[in-house]
Biopython code that builds the backbone (N, CA, C, O; Angstrom):
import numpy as np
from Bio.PDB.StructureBuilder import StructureBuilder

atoms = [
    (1, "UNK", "N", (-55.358, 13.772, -31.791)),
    (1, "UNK", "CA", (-55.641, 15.092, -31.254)),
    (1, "UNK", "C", (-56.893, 15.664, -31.940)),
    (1, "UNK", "O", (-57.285, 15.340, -33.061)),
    (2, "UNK", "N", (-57.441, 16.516, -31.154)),
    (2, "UNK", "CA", (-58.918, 16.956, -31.391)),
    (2, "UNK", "C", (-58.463, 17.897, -32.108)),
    (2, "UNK", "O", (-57.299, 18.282, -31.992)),
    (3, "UNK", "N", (-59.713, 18.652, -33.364)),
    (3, "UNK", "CA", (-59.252, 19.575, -33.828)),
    (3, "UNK", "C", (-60.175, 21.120, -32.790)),
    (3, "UNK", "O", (-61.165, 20.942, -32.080)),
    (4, "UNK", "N", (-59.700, 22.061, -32.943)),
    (4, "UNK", "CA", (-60.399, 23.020, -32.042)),
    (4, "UNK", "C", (-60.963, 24.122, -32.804)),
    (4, "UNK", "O", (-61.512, 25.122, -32.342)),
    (5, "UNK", "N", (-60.736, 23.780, -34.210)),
    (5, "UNK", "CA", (-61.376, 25.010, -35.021)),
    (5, "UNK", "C", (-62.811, 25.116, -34.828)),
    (5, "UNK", "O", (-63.212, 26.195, -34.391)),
    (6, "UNK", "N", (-63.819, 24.039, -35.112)),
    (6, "UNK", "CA", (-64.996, 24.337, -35.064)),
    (6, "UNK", "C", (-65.049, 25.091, -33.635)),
    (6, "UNK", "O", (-65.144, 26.317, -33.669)),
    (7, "UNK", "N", (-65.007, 24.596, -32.678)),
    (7, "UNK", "CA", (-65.510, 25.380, -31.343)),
    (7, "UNK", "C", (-64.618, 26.832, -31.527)),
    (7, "UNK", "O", (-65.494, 27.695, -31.583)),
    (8, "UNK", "N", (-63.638, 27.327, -31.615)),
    (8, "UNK", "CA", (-63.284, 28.758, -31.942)),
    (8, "UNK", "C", (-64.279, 29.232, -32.601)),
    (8, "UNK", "O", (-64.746, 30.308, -32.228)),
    (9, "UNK", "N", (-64.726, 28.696, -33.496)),
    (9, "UNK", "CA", (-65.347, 29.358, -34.596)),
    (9, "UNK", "C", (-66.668, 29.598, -33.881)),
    (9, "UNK", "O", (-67.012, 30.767, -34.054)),
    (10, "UNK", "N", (-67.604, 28.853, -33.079)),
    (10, "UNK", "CA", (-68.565, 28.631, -32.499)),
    (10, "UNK", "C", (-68.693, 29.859, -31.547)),
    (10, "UNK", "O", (-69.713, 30.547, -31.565)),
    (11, "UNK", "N", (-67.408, 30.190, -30.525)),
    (11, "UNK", "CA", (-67.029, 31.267, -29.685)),
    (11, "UNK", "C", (-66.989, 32.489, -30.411)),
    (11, "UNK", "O", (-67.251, 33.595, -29.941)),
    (12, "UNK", "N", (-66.623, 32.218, -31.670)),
    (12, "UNK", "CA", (-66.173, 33.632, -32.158)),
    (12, "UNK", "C", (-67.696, 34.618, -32.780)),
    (12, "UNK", "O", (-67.876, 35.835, -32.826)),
    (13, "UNK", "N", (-68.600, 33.441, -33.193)),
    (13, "UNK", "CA", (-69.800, 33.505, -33.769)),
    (13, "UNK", "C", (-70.739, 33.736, -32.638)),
    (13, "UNK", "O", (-71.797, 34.242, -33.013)),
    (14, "UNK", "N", (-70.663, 33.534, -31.502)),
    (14, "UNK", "CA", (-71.672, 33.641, -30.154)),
    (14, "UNK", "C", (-70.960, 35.226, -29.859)),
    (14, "UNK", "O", (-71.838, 36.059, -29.635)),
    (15, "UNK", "N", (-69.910, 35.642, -29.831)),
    (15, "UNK", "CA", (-69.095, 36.922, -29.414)),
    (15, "UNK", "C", (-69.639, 38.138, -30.939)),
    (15, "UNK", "O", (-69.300, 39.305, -31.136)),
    (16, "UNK", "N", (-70.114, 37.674, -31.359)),
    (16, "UNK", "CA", (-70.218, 38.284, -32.706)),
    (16, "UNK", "C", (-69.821, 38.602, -33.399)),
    (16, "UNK", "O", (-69.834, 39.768, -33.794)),
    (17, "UNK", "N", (-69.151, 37.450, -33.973)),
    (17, "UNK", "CA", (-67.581, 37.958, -34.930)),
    (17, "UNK", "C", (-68.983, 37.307, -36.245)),
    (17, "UNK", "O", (-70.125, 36.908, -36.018)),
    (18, "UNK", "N", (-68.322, 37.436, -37.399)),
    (18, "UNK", "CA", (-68.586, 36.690, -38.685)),
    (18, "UNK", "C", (-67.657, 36.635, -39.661)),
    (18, "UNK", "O", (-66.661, 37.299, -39.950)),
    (19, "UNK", "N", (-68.420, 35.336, -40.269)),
    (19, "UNK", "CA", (-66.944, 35.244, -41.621)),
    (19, "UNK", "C", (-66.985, 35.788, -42.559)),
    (19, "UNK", "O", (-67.976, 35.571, -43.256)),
    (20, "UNK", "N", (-66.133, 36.591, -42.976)),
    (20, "UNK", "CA", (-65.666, 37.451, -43.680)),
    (20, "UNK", "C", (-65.067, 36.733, -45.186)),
    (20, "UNK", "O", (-65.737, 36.781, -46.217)),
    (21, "UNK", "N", (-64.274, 36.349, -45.142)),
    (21, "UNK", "CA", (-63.506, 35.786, -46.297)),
    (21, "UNK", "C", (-62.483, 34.553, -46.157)),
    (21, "UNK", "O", (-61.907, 34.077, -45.179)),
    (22, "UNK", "N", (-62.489, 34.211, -47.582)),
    (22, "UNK", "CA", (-61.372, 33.079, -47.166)),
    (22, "UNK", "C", (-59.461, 33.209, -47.277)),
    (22, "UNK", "O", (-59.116, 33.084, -48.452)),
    (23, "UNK", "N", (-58.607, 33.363, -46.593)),
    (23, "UNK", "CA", (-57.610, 33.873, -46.760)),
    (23, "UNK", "C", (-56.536, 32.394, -47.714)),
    (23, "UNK", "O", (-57.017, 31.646, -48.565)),
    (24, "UNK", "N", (-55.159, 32.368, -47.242)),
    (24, "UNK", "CA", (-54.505, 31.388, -47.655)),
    (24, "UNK", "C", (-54.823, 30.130, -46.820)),
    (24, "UNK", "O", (-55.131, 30.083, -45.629)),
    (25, "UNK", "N", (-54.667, 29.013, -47.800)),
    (25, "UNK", "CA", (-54.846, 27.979, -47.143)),
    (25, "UNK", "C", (-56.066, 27.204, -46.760)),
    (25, "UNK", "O", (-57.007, 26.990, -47.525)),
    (26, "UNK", "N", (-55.986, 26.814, -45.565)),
    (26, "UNK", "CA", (-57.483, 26.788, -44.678)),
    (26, "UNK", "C", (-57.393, 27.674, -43.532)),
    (26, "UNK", "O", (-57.418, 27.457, -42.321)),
    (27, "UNK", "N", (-57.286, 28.688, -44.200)),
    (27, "UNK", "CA", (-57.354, 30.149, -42.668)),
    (27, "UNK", "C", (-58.613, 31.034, -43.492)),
    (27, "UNK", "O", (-59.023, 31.215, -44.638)),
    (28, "UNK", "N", (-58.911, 31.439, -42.101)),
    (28, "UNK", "CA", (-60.345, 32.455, -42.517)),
    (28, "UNK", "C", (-59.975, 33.658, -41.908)),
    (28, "UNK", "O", (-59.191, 33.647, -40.959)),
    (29, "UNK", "N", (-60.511, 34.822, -42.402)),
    (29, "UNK", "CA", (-60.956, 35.841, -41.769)),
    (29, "UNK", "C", (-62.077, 36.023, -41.115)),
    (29, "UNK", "O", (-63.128, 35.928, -41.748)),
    (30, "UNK", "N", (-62.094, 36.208, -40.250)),
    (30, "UNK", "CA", (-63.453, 36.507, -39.449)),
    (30, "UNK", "C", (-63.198, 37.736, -38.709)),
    (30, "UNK", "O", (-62.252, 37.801, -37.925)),
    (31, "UNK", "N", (-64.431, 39.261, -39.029)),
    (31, "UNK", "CA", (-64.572, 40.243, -38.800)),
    (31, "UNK", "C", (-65.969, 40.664, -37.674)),
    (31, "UNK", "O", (-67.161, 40.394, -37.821)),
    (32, "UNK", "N", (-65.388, 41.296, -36.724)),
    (32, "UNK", "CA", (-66.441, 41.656, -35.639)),
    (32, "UNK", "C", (-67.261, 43.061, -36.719)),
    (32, "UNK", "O", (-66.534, 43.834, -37.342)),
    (33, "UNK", "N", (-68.905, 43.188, -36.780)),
    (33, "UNK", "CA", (-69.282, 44.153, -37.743)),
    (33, "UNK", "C", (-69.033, 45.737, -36.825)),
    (33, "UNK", "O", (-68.944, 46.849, -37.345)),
    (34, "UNK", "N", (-68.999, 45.586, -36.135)),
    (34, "UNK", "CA", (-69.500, 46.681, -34.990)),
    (34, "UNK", "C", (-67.899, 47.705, -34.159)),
    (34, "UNK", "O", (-67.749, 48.774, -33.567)),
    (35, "UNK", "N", (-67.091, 46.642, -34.574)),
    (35, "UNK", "CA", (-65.389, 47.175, -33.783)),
    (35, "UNK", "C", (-64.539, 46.806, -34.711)),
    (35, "UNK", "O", (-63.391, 46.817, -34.266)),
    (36, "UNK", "N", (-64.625, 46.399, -36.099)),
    (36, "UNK", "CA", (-64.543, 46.242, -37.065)),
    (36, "UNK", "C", (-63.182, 45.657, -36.983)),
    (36, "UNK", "O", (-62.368, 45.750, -37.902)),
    (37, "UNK", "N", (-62.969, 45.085, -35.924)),
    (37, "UNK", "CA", (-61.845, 43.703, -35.513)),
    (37, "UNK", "C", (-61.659, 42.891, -35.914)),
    (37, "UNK", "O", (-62.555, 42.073, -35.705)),
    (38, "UNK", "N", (-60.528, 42.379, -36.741)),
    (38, "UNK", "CA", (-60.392, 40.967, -37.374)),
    (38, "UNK", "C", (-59.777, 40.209, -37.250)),
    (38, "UNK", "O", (-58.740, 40.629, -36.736)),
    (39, "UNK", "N", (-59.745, 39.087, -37.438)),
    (39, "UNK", "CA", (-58.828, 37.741, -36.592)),
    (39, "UNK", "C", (-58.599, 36.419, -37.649)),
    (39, "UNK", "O", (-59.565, 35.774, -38.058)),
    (40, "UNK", "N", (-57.472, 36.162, -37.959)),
    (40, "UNK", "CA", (-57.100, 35.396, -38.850)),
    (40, "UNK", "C", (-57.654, 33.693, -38.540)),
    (40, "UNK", "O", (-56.941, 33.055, -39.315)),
    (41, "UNK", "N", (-58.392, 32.860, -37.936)),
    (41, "UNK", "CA", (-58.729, 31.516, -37.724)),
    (41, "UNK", "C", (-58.173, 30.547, -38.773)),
    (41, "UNK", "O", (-58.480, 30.385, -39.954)),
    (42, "UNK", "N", (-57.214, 29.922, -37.951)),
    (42, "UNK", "CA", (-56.745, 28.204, -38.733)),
    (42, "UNK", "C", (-57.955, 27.483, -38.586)),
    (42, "UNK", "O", (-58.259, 27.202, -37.426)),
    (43, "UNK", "N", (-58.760, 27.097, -39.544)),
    (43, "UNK", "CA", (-59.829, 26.149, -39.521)),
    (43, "UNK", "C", (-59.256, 24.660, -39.458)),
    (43, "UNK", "O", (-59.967, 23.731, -39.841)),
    (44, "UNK", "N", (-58.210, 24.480, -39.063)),
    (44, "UNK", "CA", (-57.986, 22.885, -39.133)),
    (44, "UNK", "C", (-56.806, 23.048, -37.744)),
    (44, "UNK", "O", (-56.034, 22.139, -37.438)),
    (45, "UNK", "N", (-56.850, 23.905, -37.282)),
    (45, "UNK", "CA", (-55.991, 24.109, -35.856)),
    (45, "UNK", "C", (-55.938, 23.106, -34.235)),
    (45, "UNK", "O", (-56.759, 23.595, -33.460)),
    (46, "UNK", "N", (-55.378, 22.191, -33.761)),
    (46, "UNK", "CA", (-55.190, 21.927, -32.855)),
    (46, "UNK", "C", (-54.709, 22.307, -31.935)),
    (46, "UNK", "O", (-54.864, 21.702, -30.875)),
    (47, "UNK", "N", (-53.803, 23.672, -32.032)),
    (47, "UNK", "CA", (-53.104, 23.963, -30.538)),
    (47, "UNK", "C", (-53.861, 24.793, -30.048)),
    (47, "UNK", "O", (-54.396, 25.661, -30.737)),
    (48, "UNK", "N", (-54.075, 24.651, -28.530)),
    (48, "UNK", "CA", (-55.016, 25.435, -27.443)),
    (48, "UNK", "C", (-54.345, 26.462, -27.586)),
    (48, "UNK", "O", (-54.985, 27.357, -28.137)),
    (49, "UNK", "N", (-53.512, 26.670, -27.373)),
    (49, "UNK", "CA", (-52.368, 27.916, -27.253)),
    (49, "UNK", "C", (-52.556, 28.841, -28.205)),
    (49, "UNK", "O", (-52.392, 30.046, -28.011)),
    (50, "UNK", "N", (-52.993, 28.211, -29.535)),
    (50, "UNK", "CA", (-52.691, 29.704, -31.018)),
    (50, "UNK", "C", (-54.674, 29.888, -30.717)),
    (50, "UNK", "O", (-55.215, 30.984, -30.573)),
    (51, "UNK", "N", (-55.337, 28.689, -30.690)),
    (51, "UNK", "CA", (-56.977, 28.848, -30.395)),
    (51, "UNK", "C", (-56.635, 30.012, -29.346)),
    (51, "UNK", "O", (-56.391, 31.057, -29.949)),
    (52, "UNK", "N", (-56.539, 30.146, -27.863)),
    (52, "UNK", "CA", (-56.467, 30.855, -27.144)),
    (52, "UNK", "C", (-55.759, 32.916, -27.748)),
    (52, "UNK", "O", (-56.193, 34.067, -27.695)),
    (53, "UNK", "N", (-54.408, 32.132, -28.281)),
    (53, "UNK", "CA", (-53.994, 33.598, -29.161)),
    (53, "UNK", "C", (-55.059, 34.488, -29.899)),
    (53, "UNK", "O", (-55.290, 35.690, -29.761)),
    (54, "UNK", "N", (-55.685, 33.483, -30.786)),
    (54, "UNK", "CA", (-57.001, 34.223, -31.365)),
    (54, "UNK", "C", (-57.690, 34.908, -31.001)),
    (54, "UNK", "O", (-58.111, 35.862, -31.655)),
    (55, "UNK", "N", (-58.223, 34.453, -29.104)),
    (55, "UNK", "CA", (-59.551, 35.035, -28.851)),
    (55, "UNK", "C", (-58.679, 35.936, -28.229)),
    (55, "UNK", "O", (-59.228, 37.035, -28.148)),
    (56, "UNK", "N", (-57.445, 35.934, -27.710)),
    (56, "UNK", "CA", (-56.971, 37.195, -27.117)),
    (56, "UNK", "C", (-56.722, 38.501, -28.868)),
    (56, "UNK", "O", (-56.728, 39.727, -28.765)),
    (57, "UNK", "N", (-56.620, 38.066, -29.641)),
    (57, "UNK", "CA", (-56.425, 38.901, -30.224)),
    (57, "UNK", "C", (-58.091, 39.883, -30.891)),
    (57, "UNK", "O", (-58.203, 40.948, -31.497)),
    (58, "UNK", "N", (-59.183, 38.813, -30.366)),
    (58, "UNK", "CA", (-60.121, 39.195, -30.508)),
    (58, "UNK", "C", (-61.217, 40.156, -29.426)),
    (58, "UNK", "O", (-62.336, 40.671, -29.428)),
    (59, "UNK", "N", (-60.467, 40.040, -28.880)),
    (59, "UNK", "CA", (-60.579, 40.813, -27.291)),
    (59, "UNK", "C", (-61.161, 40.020, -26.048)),
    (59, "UNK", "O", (-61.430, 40.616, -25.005)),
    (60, "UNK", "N", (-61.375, 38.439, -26.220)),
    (60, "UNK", "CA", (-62.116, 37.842, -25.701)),
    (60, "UNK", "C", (-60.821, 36.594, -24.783)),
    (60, "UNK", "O", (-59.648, 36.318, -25.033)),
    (61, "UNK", "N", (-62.031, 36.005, -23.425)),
    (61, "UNK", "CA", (-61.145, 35.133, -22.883)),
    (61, "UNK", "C", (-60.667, 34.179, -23.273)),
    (61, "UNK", "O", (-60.969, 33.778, -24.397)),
    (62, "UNK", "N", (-59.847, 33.558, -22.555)),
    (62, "UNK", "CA", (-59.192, 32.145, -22.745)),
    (62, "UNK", "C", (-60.477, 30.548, -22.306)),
    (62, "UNK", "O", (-61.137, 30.244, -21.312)),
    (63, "UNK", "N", (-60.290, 30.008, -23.521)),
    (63, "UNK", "CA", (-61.671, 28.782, -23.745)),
    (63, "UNK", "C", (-60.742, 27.885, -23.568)),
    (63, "UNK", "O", (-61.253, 26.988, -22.898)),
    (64, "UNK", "N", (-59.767, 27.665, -23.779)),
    (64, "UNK", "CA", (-59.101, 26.312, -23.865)),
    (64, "UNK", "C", (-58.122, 25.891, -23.163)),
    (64, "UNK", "O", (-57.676, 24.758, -23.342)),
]
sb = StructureBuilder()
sb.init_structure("model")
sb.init_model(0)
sb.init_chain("A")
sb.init_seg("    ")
for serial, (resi, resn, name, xyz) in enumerate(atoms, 1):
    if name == "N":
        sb.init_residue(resn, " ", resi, " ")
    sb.init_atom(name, np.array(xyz, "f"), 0.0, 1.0, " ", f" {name:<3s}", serial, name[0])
structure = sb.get_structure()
């Protein structure tokens, strides 16, 4: 199975999110500067489903 973190991360960075900090684990924070929105990213994540959760929690569509 493919991993899908880099491309989230890629989406989240074209939408204008940035990384913020490193949380537990291999999870990141990544903070929009402007709506000051933040979104927890599994950097080693395979399921379309929690990838997809993300960008909905980021206000953005479904990529996967």
């Amino acid at each position: 199975m493919v991993e899908i973190g880099p491309r989230l991360k890629r989406i989240l960075r074209k939408a204008g999110y940035e990384y913020d900090r490193p949380a537990k684990g291999d999870h990141e924070i990544w903070r929009h500067p402007e709506t000051k929105t933040q979104v927890t990213v599994d950097a080693g994540t395979k399921s379309r489903h929690t990838a997809n959760q993300v960008l909905k929690d980021a206000g953005l569509p479904k990529a996967f």
